[in-house]
The first five atom37 places (N, CA, C, CB, O) and aatype in JSON, in Angstrom:
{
  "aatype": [20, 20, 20, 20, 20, 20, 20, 20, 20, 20, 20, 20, 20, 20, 20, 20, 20, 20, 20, 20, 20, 20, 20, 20, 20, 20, 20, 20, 20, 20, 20, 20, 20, 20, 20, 20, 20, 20, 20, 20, 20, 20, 20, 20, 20, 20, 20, 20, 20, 20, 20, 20],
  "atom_mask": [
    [1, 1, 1, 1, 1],
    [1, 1, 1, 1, 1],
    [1, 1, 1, 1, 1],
    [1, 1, 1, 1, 1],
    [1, 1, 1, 1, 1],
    [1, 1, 1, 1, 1],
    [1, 1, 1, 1, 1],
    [1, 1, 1, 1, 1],
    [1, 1, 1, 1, 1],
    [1, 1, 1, 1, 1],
    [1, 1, 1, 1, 1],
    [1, 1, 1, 1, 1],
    [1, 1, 1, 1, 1],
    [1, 1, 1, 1, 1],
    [1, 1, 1, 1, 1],
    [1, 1, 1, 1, 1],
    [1, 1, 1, 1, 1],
    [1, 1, 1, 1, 1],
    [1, 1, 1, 1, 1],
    [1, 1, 1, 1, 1],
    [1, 1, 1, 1, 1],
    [1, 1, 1, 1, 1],
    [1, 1, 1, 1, 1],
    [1, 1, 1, 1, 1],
    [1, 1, 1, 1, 1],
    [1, 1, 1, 1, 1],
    [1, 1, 1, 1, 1],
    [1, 1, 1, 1, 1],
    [1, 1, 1, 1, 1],
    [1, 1, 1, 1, 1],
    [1, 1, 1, 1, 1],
    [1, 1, 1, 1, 1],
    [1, 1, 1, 1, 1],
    [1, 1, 1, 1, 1],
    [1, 1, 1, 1, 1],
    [1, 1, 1, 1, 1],
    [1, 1, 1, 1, 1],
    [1, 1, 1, 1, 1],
    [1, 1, 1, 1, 1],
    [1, 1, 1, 1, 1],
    [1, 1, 1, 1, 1],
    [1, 1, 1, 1, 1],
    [1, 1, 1, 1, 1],
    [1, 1, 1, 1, 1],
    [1, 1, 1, 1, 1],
    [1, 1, 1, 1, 1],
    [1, 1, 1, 1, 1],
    [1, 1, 1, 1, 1],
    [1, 1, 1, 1, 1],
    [1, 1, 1, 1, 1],
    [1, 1, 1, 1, 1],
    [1, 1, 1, 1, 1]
  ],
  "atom_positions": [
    [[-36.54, 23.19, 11.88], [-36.35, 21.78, 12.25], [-35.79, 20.99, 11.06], [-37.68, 21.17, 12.73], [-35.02, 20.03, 11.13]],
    [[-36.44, 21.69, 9.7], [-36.12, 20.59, 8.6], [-34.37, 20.57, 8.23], [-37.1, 21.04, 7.06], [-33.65, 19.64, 7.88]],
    [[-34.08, 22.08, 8.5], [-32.3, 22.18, 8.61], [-31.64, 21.4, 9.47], [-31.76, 23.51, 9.05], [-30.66, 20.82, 9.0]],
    [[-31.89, 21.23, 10.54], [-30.97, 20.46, 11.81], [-31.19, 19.11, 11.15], [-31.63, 20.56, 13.69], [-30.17, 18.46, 10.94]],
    [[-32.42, 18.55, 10.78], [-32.23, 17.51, 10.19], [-31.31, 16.92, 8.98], [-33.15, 17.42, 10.01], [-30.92, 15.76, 8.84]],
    [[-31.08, 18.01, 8.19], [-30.19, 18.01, 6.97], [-28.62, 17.68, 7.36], [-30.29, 19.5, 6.25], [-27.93, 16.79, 6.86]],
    [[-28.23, 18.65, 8.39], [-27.46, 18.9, 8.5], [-26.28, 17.66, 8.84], [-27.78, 19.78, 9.11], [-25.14, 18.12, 8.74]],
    [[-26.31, 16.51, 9.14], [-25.61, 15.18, 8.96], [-25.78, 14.8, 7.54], [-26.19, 14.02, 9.92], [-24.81, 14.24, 7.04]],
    [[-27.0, 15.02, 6.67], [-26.68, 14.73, 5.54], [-25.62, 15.47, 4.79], [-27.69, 14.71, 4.99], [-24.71, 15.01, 4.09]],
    [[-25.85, 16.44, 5.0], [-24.93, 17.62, 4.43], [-23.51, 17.12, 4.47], [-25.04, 19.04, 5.33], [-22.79, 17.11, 3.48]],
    [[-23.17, 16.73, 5.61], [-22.21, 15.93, 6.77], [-21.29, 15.11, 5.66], [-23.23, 14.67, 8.07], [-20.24, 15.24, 5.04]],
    [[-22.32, 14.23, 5.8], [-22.06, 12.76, 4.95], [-21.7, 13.08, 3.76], [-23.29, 11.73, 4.76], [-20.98, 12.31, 3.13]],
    [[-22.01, 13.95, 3.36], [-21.94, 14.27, 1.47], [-20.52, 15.03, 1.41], [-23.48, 15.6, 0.67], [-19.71, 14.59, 0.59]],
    [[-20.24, 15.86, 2.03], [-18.89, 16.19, 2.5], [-18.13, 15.4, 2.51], [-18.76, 16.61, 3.53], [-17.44, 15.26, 1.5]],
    [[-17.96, 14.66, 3.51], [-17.23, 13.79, 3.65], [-16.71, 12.77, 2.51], [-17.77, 13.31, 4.52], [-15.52, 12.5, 2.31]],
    [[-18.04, 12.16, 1.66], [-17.66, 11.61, 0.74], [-16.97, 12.43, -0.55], [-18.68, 10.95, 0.52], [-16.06, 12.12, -1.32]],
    [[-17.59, 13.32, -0.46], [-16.84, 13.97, -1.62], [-15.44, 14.22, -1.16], [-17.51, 15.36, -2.09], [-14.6, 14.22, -2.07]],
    [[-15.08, 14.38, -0.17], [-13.54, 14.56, 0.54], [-12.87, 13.33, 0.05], [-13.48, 14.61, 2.38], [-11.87, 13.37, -0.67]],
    [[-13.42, 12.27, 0.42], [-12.41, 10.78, 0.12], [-12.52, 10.7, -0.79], [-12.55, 9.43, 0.57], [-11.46, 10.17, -1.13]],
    [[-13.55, 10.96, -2.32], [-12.9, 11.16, -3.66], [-12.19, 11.54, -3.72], [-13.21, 11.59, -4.45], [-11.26, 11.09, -4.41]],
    [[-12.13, 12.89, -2.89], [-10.9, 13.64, -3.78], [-9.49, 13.19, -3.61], [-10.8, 15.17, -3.44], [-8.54, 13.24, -4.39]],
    [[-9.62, 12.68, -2.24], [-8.19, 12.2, -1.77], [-7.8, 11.1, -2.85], [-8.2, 11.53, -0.12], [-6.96, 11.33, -3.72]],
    [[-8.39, 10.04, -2.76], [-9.02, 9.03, -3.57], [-8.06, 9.14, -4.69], [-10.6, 9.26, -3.96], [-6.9, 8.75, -4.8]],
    [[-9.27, 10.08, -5.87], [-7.96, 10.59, -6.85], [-6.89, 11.3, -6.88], [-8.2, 11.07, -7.62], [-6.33, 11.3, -7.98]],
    [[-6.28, 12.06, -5.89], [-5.38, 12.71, -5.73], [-4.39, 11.4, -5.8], [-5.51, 13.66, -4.53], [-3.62, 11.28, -6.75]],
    [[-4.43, 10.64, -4.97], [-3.53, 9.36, -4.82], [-3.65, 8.62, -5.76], [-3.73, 8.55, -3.75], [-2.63, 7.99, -6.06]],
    [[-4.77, 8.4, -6.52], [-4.43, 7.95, -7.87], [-3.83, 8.26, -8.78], [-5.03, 7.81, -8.36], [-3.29, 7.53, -9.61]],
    [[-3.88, 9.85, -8.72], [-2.8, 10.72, -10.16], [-1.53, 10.51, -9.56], [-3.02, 12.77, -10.54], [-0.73, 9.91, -10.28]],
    [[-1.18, 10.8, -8.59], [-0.12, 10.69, -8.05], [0.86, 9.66, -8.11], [-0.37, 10.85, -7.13], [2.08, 9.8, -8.2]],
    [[0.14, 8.48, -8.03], [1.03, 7.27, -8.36], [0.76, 7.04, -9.88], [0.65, 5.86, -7.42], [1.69, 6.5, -10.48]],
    [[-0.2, 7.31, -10.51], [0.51, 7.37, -11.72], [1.3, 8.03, -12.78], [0.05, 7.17, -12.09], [1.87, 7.65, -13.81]],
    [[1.02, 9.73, -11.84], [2.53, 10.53, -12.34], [3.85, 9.6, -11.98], [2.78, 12.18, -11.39], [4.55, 9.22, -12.91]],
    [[4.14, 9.28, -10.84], [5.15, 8.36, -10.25], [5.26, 7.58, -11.52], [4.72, 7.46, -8.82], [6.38, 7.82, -11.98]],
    [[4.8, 6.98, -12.07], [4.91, 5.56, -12.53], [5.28, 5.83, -14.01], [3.49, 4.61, -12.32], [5.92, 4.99, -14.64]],
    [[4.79, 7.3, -14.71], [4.85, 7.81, -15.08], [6.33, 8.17, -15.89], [4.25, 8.21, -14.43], [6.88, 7.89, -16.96]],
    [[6.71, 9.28, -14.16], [8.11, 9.59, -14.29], [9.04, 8.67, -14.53], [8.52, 10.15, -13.33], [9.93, 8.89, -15.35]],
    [[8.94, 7.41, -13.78], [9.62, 6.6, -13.69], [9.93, 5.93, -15.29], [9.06, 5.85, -12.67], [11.08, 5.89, -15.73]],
    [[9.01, 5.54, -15.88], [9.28, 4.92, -17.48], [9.9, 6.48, -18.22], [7.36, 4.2, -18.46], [10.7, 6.15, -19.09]],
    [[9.76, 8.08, -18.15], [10.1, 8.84, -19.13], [11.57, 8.56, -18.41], [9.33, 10.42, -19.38], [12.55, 8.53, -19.16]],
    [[11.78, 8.36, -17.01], [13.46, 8.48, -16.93], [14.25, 7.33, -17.48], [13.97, 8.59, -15.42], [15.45, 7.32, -17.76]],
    [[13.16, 6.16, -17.62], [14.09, 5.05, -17.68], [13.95, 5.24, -19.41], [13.57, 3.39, -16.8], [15.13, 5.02, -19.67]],
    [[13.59, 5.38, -20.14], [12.9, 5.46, -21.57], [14.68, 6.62, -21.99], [10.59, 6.53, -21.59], [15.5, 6.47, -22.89]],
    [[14.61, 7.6, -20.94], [15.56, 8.63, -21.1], [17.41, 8.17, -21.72], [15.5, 9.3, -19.48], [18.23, 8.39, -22.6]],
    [[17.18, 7.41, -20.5], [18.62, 6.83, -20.21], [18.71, 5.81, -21.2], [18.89, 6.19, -18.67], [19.75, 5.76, -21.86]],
    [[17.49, 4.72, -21.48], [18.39, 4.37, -22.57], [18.14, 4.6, -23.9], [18.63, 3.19, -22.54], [18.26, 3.65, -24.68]],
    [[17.71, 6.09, -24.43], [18.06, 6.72, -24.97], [19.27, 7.17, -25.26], [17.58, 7.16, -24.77], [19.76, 7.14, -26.39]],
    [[20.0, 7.77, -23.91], [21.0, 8.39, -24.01], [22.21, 7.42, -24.15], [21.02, 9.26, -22.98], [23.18, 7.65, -24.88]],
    [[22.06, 6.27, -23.37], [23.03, 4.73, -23.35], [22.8, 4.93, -24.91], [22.3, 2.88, -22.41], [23.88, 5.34, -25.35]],
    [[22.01, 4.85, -25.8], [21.96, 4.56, -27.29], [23.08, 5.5, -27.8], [20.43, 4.87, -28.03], [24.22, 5.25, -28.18]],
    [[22.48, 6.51, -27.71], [23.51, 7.76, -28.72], [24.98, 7.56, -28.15], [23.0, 9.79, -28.42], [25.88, 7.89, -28.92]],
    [[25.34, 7.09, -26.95], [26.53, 7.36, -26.46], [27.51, 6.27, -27.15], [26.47, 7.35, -24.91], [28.63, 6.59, -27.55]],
    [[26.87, 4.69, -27.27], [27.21, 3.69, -27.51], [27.31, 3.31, -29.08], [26.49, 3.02, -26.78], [27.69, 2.19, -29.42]]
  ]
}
């Protein structure tokens, strides 16, 4: 009996640990994005430098 009872907790704890993960997945993610975005722009005018 004491298992069937658990077993939504179990549930719930799952679950939350799931939307962390998503959670941070979407957090690294946009800040790789944001990331990439300044090493490309950082890149170019780098390269605008040496060319000019």
């Amino acid at each position: 009996m004491r298992g069937v009872q658990a077993l939504p907790f179990i549930g719930r704890r799952v679950e939350e640990k799931l939307f962390a993960a998503i959670r941070w997945e979407s957090i690294i993610t946009l800040y790789g994005h944001t990331f990439n975005l300044r090493a490309s722009f950082v890149r170019h005018s780098t390269l605008e430098h040496s060319c000019s």
